[in-house]
C-alpha positions as CSV (number, residue, x, y, z in Angstrom):
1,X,0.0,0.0,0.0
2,X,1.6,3.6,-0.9
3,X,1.8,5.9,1.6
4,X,1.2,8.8,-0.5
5,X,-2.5,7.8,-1.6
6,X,-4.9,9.2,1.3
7,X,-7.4,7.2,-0.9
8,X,-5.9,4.1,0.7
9,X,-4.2,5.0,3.6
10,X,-6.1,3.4,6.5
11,X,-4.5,6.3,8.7
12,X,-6.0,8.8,6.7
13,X,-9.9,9.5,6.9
14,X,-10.7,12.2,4.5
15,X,-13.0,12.7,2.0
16,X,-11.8,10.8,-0.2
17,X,-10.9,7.7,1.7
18,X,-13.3,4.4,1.0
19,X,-14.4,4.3,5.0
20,X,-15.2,8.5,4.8
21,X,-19.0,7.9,5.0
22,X,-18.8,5.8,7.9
23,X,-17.0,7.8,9.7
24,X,-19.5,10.5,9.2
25,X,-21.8,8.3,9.8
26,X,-20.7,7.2,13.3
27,X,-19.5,11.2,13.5
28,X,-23.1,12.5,13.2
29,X,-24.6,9.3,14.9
30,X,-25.2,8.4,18.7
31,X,-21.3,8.0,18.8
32,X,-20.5,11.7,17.9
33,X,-22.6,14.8,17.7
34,X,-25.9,12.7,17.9
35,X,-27.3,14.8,15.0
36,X,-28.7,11.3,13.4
37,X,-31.6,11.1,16.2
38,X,-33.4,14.0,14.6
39,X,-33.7,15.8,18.0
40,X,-32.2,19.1,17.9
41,X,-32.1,19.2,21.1
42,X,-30.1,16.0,21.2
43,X,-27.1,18.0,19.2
44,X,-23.6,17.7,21.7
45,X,-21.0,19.4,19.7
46,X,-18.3,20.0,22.5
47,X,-16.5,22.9,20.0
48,X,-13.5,20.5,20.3
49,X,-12.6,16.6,18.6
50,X,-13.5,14.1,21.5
51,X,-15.9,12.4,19.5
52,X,-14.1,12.4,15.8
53,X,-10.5,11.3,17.9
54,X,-12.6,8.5,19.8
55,X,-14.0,7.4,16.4
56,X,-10.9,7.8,14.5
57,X,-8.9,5.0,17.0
58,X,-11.9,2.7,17.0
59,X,-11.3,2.4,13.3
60,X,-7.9,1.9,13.3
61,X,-6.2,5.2,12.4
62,X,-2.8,5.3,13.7
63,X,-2.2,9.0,14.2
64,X,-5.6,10.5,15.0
65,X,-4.0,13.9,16.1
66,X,-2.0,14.0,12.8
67,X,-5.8,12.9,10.5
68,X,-7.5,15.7,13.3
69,X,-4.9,18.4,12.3
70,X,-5.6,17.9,8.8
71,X,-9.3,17.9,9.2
72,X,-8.9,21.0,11.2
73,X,-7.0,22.6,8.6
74,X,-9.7,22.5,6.0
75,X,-12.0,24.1,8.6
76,X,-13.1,21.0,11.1
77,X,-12.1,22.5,14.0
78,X,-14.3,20.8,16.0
79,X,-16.4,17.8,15.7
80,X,-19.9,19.4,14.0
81,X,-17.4,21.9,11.7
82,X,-15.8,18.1,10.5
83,X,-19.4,17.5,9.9
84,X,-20.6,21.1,8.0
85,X,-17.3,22.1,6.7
86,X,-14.5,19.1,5.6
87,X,-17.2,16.8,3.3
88,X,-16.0,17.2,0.1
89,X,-13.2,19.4,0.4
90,X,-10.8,19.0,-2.5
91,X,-7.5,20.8,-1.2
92,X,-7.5,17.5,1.8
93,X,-6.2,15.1,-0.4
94,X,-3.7,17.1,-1.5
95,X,-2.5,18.7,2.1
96,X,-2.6,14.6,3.4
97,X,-0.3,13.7,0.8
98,X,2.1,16.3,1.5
99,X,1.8,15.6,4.7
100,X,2.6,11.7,4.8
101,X,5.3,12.9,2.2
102,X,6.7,14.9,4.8
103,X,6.9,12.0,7.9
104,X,8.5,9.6,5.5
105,X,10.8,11.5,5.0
């Protein structure tokens, strides 16, 4: 597996990664924000990455503060901004490649 494809890097969740839905899935679900309930009032954004960190090690990912950096760079700063701001945001793919460039190195 190349390390430079976020597509396929199991330690990168982005938008473009195969397991991306599911972790907005699980994000938006009882395990996250809790947005999936349809109660509004059930909403538990914390304005920082509890839920998305405790997510991201349940799947796997190996450096969830290095995925949540990234994430926060394309304006998920928290767990609901992951949620309203990172889906489909083109410039990730390209930042998470540089970065796993840059740690090989």
């Amino acid at each position: 597996m190349s390390r430079n494809s976020s597509a396929s890097d199991p330690n990168m969740i982005t938008p473009s990664h195969p397991r991306w839905d599911e972790f907005q899935e699980r994000l938006a679900g009882d395990e996250g924000c809790g947005s999936l309930s349809g109660d509004k009032d059930s909403w538990r954004c914390r304005h920082d990455h509890r839920y998305s960190r405790q997510i991201l090690v349940q799947m796997g990912v190996e450096d969830p503060t290095l995925n949540l950096t990234l994430l926060a760079e394309q304006g998920g700063r928290c767990d609901c901004e992951i949620l309203f701001n990172v889906a489909g945001a083109p410039e990730l793919a390209e930042l998470v490649e540089d970065s796993v460039g840059e740690r090989a190195s």
